[in-house]
C-alpha positions in Angstrom: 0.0 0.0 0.0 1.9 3.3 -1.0 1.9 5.9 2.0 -0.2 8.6 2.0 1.2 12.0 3.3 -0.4 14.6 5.5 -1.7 16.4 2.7 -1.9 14.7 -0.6 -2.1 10.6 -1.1 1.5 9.5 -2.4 -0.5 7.8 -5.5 -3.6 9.3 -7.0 -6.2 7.1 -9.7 -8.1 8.9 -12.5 -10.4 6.2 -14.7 -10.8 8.4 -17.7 -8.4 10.7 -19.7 -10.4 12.6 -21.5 -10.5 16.6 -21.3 -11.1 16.6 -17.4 -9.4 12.9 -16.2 -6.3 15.1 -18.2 -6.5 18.1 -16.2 -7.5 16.1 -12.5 -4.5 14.4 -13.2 -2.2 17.7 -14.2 -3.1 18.9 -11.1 -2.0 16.4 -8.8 1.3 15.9 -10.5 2.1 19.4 -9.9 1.5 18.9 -6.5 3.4 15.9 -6.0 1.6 13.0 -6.6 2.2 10.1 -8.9 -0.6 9.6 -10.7 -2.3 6.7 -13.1 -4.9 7.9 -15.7 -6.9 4.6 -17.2 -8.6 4.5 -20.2 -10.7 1.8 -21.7 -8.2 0.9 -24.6 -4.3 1.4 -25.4 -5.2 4.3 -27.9 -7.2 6.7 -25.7 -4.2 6.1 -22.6 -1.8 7.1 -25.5 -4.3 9.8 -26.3 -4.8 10.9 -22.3 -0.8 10.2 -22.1 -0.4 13.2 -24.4 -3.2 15.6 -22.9 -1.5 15.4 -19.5 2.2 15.8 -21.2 1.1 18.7 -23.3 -0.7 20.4 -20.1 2.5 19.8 -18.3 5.0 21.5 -20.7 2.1 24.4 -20.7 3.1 24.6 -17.2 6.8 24.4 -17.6 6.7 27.3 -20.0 4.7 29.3 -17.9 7.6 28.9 -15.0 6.2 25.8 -13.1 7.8 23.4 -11.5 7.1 20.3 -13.2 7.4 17.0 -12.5 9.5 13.4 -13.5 8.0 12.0 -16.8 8.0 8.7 -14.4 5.6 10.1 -12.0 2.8 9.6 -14.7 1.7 5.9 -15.6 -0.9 5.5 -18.2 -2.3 2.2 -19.3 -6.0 0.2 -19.5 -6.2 -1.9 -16.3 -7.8 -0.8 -12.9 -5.4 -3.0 -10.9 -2.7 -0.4 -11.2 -5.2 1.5 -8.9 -3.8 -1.2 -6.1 -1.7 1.1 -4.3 -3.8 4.3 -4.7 -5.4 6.1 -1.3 -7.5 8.4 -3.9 -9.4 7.5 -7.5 -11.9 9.7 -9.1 -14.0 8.5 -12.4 -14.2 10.7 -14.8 -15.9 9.0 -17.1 -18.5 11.2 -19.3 -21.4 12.4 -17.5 -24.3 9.0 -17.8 -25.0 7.4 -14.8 -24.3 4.2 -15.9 -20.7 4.8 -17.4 -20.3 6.1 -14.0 -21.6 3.2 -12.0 -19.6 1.1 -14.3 -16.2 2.8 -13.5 -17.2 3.0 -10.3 -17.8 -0.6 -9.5 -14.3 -1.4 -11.7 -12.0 1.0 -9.3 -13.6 -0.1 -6.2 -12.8 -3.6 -6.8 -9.5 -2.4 -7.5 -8.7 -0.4 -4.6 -7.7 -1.4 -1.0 -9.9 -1.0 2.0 -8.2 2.6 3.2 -8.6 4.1 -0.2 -11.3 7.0 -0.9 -13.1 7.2 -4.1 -14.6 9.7 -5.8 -17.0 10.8 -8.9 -16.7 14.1 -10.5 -19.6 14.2 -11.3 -21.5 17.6 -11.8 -25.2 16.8 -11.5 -25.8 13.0 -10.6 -27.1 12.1 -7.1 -23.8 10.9 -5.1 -25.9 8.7 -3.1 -27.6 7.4 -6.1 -24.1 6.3 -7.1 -23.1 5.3 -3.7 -25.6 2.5 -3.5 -24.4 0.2 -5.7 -20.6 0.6 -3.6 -19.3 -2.0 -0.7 -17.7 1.0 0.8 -20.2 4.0 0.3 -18.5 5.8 3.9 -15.5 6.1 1.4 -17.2 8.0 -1.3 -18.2 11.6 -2.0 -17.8 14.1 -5.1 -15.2 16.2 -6.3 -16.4 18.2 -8.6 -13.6 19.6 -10.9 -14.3 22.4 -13.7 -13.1 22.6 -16.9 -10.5 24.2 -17.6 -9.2 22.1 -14.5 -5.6 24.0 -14.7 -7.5 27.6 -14.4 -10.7 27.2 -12.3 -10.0 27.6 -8.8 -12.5 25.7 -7.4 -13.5 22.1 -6.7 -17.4 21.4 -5.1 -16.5 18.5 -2.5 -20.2 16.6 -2.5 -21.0 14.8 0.7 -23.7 11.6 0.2 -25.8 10.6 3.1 -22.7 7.9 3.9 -19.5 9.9 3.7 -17.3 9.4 6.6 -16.3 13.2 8.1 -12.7 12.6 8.0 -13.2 11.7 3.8 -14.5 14.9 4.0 -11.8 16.3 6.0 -9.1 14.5 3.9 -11.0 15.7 0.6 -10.8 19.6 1.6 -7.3 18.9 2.3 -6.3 17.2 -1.0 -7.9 20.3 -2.8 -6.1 22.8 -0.8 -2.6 20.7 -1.5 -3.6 21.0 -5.8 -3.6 25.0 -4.9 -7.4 25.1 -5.3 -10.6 26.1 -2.9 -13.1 23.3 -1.6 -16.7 24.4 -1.1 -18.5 21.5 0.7 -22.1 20.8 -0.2 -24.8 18.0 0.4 -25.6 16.2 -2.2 -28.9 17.6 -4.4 -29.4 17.6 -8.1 -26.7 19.8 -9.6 -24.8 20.8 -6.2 -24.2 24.4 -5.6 -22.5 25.7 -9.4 -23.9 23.2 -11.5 -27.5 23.9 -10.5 -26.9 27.9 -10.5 -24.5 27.8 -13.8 -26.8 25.8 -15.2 -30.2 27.7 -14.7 -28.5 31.0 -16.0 -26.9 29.3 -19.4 -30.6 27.7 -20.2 -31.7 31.2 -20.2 -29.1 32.6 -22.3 -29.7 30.1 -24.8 -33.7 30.6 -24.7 -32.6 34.7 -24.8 -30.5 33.9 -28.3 -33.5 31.5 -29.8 -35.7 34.3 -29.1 -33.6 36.4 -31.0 -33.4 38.9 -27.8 -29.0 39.5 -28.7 -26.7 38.3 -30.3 -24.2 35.6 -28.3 -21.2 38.1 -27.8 -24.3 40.3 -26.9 -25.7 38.2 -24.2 -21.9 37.3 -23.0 -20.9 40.7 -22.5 -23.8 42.1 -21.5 -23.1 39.9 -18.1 -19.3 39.9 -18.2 -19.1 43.8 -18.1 -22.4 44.3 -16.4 -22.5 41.8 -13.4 -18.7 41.2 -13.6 -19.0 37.6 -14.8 -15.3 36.6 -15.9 -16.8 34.7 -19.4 -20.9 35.0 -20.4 -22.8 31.8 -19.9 -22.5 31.0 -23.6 -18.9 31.2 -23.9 -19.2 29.1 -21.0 -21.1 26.3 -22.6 -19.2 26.4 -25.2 -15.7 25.4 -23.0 -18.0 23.4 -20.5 -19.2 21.4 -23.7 -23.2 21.6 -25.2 -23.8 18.2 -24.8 -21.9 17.7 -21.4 -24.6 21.0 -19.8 -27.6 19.2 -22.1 -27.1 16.2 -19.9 -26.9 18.1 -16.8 -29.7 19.6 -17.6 -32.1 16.9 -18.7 -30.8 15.5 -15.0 -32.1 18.5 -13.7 -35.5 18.6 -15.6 -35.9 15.0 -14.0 -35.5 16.5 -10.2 -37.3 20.1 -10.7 -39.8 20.2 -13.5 -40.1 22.3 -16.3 -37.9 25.3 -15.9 -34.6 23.4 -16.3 -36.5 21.9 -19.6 -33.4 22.1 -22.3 -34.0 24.8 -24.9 -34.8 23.3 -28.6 -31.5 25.1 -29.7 -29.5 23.5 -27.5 -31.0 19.6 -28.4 -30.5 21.2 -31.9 -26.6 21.8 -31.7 -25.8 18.8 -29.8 -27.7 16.5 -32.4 -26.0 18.4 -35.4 -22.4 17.8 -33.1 -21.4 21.1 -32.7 -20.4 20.9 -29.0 -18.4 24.1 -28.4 -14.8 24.4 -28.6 -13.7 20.7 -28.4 -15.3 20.5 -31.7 -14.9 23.7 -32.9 -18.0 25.0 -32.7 -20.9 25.9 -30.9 -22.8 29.2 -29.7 -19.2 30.7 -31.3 -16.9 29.4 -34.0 -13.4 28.0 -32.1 -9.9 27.5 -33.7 -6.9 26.2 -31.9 
Protein backbone atom coordinates (compact mmCIF):
# COMPACT_ATOMS: atom_id res chain seq x y z
CA UNK A 1 0.00 0.00 0.00
CA UNK A 2 1.93 3.26 -1.03
CA UNK A 3 1.87 5.90 1.97
CA UNK A 4 -0.15 8.62 2.05
CA UNK A 5 1.24 12.01 3.29
CA UNK A 6 -0.39 14.57 5.52
CA UNK A 7 -1.75 16.43 2.67
CA UNK A 8 -1.88 14.69 -0.62
CA UNK A 9 -2.09 10.64 -1.14
CA UNK A 10 1.51 9.47 -2.43
CA UNK A 11 -0.54 7.79 -5.53
CA UNK A 12 -3.57 9.25 -7.03
CA UNK A 13 -6.16 7.09 -9.72
CA UNK A 14 -8.09 8.89 -12.47
CA UNK A 15 -10.43 6.25 -14.74
CA UNK A 16 -10.82 8.44 -17.72
CA UNK A 17 -8.45 10.71 -19.68
CA UNK A 18 -10.40 12.64 -21.54
CA UNK A 19 -10.51 16.65 -21.29
CA UNK A 20 -11.06 16.62 -17.42
CA UNK A 21 -9.36 12.89 -16.22
CA UNK A 22 -6.28 15.09 -18.23
CA UNK A 23 -6.46 18.08 -16.24
CA UNK A 24 -7.46 16.10 -12.55
CA UNK A 25 -4.47 14.35 -13.19
CA UNK A 26 -2.24 17.65 -14.25
CA UNK A 27 -3.10 18.93 -11.06
CA UNK A 28 -1.96 16.44 -8.77
CA UNK A 29 1.27 15.88 -10.54
CA UNK A 30 2.12 19.44 -9.95
CA UNK A 31 1.53 18.89 -6.53
CA UNK A 32 3.44 15.92 -5.98
CA UNK A 33 1.60 12.97 -6.56
CA UNK A 34 2.22 10.13 -8.86
CA UNK A 35 -0.58 9.56 -10.70
CA UNK A 36 -2.31 6.74 -13.05
CA UNK A 37 -4.92 7.87 -15.72
CA UNK A 38 -6.89 4.61 -17.23
CA UNK A 39 -8.64 4.50 -20.24
CA UNK A 40 -10.72 1.81 -21.74
CA UNK A 41 -8.20 0.86 -24.56
CA UNK A 42 -4.28 1.39 -25.43
CA UNK A 43 -5.19 4.27 -27.91
CA UNK A 44 -7.18 6.71 -25.73
CA UNK A 45 -4.23 6.13 -22.58
CA UNK A 46 -1.82 7.13 -25.50
CA UNK A 47 -4.25 9.84 -26.26
CA UNK A 48 -4.80 10.92 -22.28
CA UNK A 49 -0.79 10.18 -22.12
CA UNK A 50 -0.44 13.17 -24.44
CA UNK A 51 -3.16 15.63 -22.93
CA UNK A 52 -1.50 15.44 -19.47
CA UNK A 53 2.18 15.85 -21.17
CA UNK A 54 1.12 18.65 -23.27
CA UNK A 55 -0.69 20.35 -20.13
CA UNK A 56 2.49 19.80 -18.32
CA UNK A 57 5.00 21.45 -20.73
CA UNK A 58 2.07 24.39 -20.70
CA UNK A 59 3.09 24.56 -17.23
CA UNK A 60 6.79 24.40 -17.61
CA UNK A 61 6.67 27.32 -20.02
CA UNK A 62 4.70 29.28 -17.93
CA UNK A 63 7.59 28.90 -14.99
CA UNK A 64 6.23 25.77 -13.05
CA UNK A 65 7.78 23.44 -11.50
CA UNK A 66 7.14 20.26 -13.19
CA UNK A 67 7.39 16.97 -12.50
CA UNK A 68 9.49 13.35 -13.50
CA UNK A 69 7.96 11.99 -16.76
CA UNK A 70 7.99 8.68 -14.43
CA UNK A 71 5.62 10.08 -11.96
CA UNK A 72 2.75 9.60 -14.73
CA UNK A 73 1.68 5.94 -15.60
CA UNK A 74 -0.87 5.52 -18.23
CA UNK A 75 -2.25 2.18 -19.28
CA UNK A 76 -6.04 0.21 -19.50
CA UNK A 77 -6.18 -1.95 -16.26
CA UNK A 78 -7.80 -0.79 -12.92
CA UNK A 79 -5.43 -2.98 -10.92
CA UNK A 80 -2.71 -0.42 -11.18
CA UNK A 81 -5.17 1.48 -8.88
CA UNK A 82 -3.80 -1.22 -6.06
CA UNK A 83 -1.70 1.13 -4.26
CA UNK A 84 -3.78 4.25 -4.73
CA UNK A 85 -5.38 6.08 -1.34
CA UNK A 86 -7.45 8.42 -3.92
CA UNK A 87 -9.43 7.53 -7.48
CA UNK A 88 -11.91 9.70 -9.10
CA UNK A 89 -13.97 8.51 -12.41
CA UNK A 90 -14.22 10.71 -14.81
CA UNK A 91 -15.87 9.01 -17.09
CA UNK A 92 -18.53 11.20 -19.32
CA UNK A 93 -21.45 12.44 -17.52
CA UNK A 94 -24.27 9.03 -17.78
CA UNK A 95 -25.02 7.42 -14.84
CA UNK A 96 -24.33 4.23 -15.92
CA UNK A 97 -20.71 4.83 -17.39
CA UNK A 98 -20.32 6.09 -14.02
CA UNK A 99 -21.57 3.22 -12.01
CA UNK A 100 -19.64 1.12 -14.29
CA UNK A 101 -16.18 2.77 -13.49
CA UNK A 102 -17.21 3.00 -10.34
CA UNK A 103 -17.79 -0.57 -9.46
CA UNK A 104 -14.25 -1.35 -11.72
CA UNK A 105 -12.00 1.03 -9.27
CA UNK A 106 -13.55 -0.08 -6.21
CA UNK A 107 -12.82 -3.55 -6.85
CA UNK A 108 -9.48 -2.45 -7.54
CA UNK A 109 -8.68 -0.37 -4.59
CA UNK A 110 -7.66 -1.36 -1.05
CA UNK A 111 -9.86 -0.97 1.98
CA UNK A 112 -8.19 2.58 3.18
CA UNK A 113 -8.62 4.05 -0.16
CA UNK A 114 -11.31 7.00 -0.91
CA UNK A 115 -13.13 7.22 -4.08
CA UNK A 116 -14.64 9.72 -5.78
CA UNK A 117 -17.05 10.79 -8.90
CA UNK A 118 -16.66 14.10 -10.53
CA UNK A 119 -19.64 14.22 -11.31
CA UNK A 120 -21.52 17.62 -11.79
CA UNK A 121 -25.19 16.77 -11.49
CA UNK A 122 -25.75 12.97 -10.64
CA UNK A 123 -27.12 12.12 -7.12
CA UNK A 124 -23.80 10.88 -5.15
CA UNK A 125 -25.93 8.74 -3.14
CA UNK A 126 -27.61 7.43 -6.14
CA UNK A 127 -24.11 6.31 -7.13
CA UNK A 128 -23.07 5.33 -3.71
CA UNK A 129 -25.55 2.50 -3.50
CA UNK A 130 -24.39 0.23 -5.68
CA UNK A 131 -20.59 0.61 -3.61
CA UNK A 132 -19.26 -1.97 -0.69
CA UNK A 133 -17.73 1.01 0.85
CA UNK A 134 -20.18 3.98 0.27
CA UNK A 135 -18.45 5.82 3.89
CA UNK A 136 -15.55 6.13 1.35
CA UNK A 137 -17.22 8.00 -1.31
CA UNK A 138 -18.23 11.56 -2.01
CA UNK A 139 -17.80 14.09 -5.14
CA UNK A 140 -15.19 16.22 -6.32
CA UNK A 141 -16.43 18.19 -8.60
CA UNK A 142 -13.62 19.60 -10.87
CA UNK A 143 -14.30 22.41 -13.67
CA UNK A 144 -13.11 22.64 -16.89
CA UNK A 145 -10.55 24.20 -17.58
CA UNK A 146 -9.17 22.12 -14.46
CA UNK A 147 -5.58 24.01 -14.71
CA UNK A 148 -7.55 27.63 -14.42
CA UNK A 149 -10.68 27.17 -12.32
CA UNK A 150 -9.96 27.59 -8.82
CA UNK A 151 -12.52 25.73 -7.38
CA UNK A 152 -13.53 22.12 -6.69
CA UNK A 153 -17.41 21.42 -5.11
CA UNK A 154 -16.53 18.45 -2.53
CA UNK A 155 -20.18 16.57 -2.52
CA UNK A 156 -20.96 14.79 0.75
CA UNK A 157 -23.74 11.55 0.15
CA UNK A 158 -25.81 10.59 3.14
CA UNK A 159 -22.65 7.93 3.89
CA UNK A 160 -19.53 9.89 3.69
CA UNK A 161 -17.33 9.44 6.64
CA UNK A 162 -16.31 13.19 8.12
CA UNK A 163 -12.73 12.56 7.97
CA UNK A 164 -13.16 11.67 3.85
CA UNK A 165 -14.47 14.89 4.03
CA UNK A 166 -11.76 16.26 6.03
CA UNK A 167 -9.06 14.47 3.87
CA UNK A 168 -10.97 15.73 0.57
CA UNK A 169 -10.75 19.65 1.61
CA UNK A 170 -7.27 18.94 2.34
CA UNK A 171 -6.30 17.22 -1.03
CA UNK A 172 -7.91 20.25 -2.82
CA UNK A 173 -6.05 22.82 -0.81
CA UNK A 174 -2.56 20.65 -1.50
CA UNK A 175 -3.65 21.04 -5.78
CA UNK A 176 -3.60 25.04 -4.87
CA UNK A 177 -7.40 25.09 -5.28
CA UNK A 178 -10.57 26.09 -2.93
CA UNK A 179 -13.13 23.34 -1.61
CA UNK A 180 -16.66 24.37 -1.07
CA UNK A 181 -18.53 21.49 0.71
CA UNK A 182 -22.09 20.83 -0.20
CA UNK A 183 -24.79 18.05 0.38
CA UNK A 184 -25.64 16.19 -2.19
CA UNK A 185 -28.93 17.57 -4.39
CA UNK A 186 -29.43 17.61 -8.07
CA UNK A 187 -26.68 19.84 -9.63
CA UNK A 188 -24.84 20.85 -6.21
CA UNK A 189 -24.22 24.37 -5.60
CA UNK A 190 -22.50 25.73 -9.44
CA UNK A 191 -23.87 23.22 -11.48
CA UNK A 192 -27.54 23.87 -10.49
CA UNK A 193 -26.95 27.93 -10.55
CA UNK A 194 -24.52 27.83 -13.83
CA UNK A 195 -26.77 25.83 -15.24
CA UNK A 196 -30.24 27.74 -14.65
CA UNK A 197 -28.50 31.02 -15.95
CA UNK A 198 -26.93 29.29 -19.40
CA UNK A 199 -30.64 27.74 -20.18
CA UNK A 200 -31.66 31.18 -20.22
CA UNK A 201 -29.11 32.61 -22.28
CA UNK A 202 -29.71 30.11 -24.76
CA UNK A 203 -33.65 30.61 -24.70
CA UNK A 204 -32.58 34.67 -24.85
CA UNK A 205 -30.47 33.92 -28.28
CA UNK A 206 -33.51 31.46 -29.83
CA UNK A 207 -35.74 34.33 -29.14
CA UNK A 208 -33.59 36.44 -31.02
CA UNK A 209 -33.36 38.87 -27.82
CA UNK A 210 -29.01 39.54 -28.71
CA UNK A 211 -26.69 38.33 -30.27
CA UNK A 212 -24.22 35.59 -28.33
CA UNK A 213 -21.24 38.14 -27.80
CA UNK A 214 -24.34 40.34 -26.91
CA UNK A 215 -25.68 38.25 -24.18
CA UNK A 216 -21.91 37.25 -23.05
CA UNK A 217 -20.88 40.72 -22.48
CA UNK A 218 -23.77 42.07 -21.46
CA UNK A 219 -23.11 39.86 -18.06
CA UNK A 220 -19.34 39.93 -18.20
CA UNK A 221 -19.10 43.80 -18.08
CA UNK A 222 -22.43 44.31 -16.38
CA UNK A 223 -22.48 41.82 -13.40
CA UNK A 224 -18.65 41.21 -13.56
CA UNK A 225 -18.99 37.57 -14.83
CA UNK A 226 -15.31 36.57 -15.90
CA UNK A 227 -16.84 34.68 -19.43
CA UNK A 228 -20.86 35.01 -20.39
CA UNK A 229 -22.84 31.85 -19.92
CA UNK A 230 -22.47 31.02 -23.60
CA UNK A 231 -18.93 31.23 -23.88
CA UNK A 232 -19.17 29.14 -20.95
CA UNK A 233 -21.12 26.34 -22.57
CA UNK A 234 -19.21 26.38 -25.24
CA UNK A 235 -15.74 25.45 -22.98
CA UNK A 236 -18.01 23.36 -20.46
CA UNK A 237 -19.16 21.40 -23.75
CA UNK A 238 -23.15 21.57 -25.19
CA UNK A 239 -23.80 18.15 -24.77
CA UNK A 240 -21.86 17.72 -21.41
CA UNK A 241 -24.61 21.01 -19.85
CA UNK A 242 -27.65 19.16 -22.14
CA UNK A 243 -27.06 16.20 -19.89
CA UNK A 244 -26.91 18.05 -16.76
CA UNK A 245 -29.75 19.64 -17.60
CA UNK A 246 -32.13 16.91 -18.66
CA UNK A 247 -30.82 15.48 -15.01
CA UNK A 248 -32.10 18.50 -13.67
CA UNK A 249 -35.46 18.61 -15.58
CA UNK A 250 -35.91 15.03 -13.96
CA UNK A 251 -35.48 16.52 -10.19
CA UNK A 252 -37.28 20.07 -10.69
CA UNK A 253 -39.76 20.23 -13.54
CA UNK A 254 -40.11 22.34 -16.27
CA UNK A 255 -37.89 25.33 -15.93
CA UNK A 256 -34.57 23.44 -16.30
CA UNK A 257 -36.48 21.92 -19.62
CA UNK A 258 -33.41 22.09 -22.28
CA UNK A 259 -34.03 24.76 -24.94
CA UNK A 260 -34.76 23.28 -28.57
CA UNK A 261 -31.53 25.12 -29.70
CA UNK A 262 -29.48 23.55 -27.53
CA UNK A 263 -30.97 19.64 -28.38
CA UNK A 264 -30.47 21.16 -31.89
CA UNK A 265 -26.64 21.81 -31.67
CA UNK A 266 -25.80 18.84 -29.80
CA UNK A 267 -27.67 16.51 -32.43
CA UNK A 268 -25.98 18.38 -35.41
CA UNK A 269 -22.38 17.84 -33.12
CA UNK A 270 -21.40 21.14 -32.66
CA UNK A 271 -20.43 20.89 -28.98
CA UNK A 272 -18.44 24.09 -28.38
CA UNK A 273 -14.75 24.36 -28.56
CA UNK A 274 -13.72 20.69 -28.42
CA UNK A 275 -15.26 20.54 -31.67
CA UNK A 276 -14.92 23.73 -32.87
CA UNK A 277 -17.99 24.96 -32.65
CA UNK A 278 -20.93 25.90 -30.86
CA UNK A 279 -22.81 29.22 -29.71
CA UNK A 280 -19.24 30.70 -31.27
CA UNK A 281 -16.91 29.43 -33.98
CA UNK A 282 -13.36 28.01 -32.05
CA UNK A 283 -9.93 27.47 -33.65
CA UNK A 284 -6.91 26.23 -31.91
Amino acid sequence: MAETTASLPATVGVLGGGRMGAGIAHAFLLAGARVHVVERDAAAADAARERVETAIERSAARGRTVPDADTLATGTDPASFADAGLVIEAVPEDRALKLDALARIEAAVHDGAVVASNTSSISIDALAASLVRPERFLGLHFFNPVPASALVEVVTGAATAPQVVSAAMTWVEAIGKTAVVVRDAPGFASSRLGVALGLEAIRMLEDGVASARDIDTAMELGYRHPMGPLRTTDIVGLDVRLGIAEELERAFGARFTPPALLRELVAQGHLGRKTGRGFYEWSE
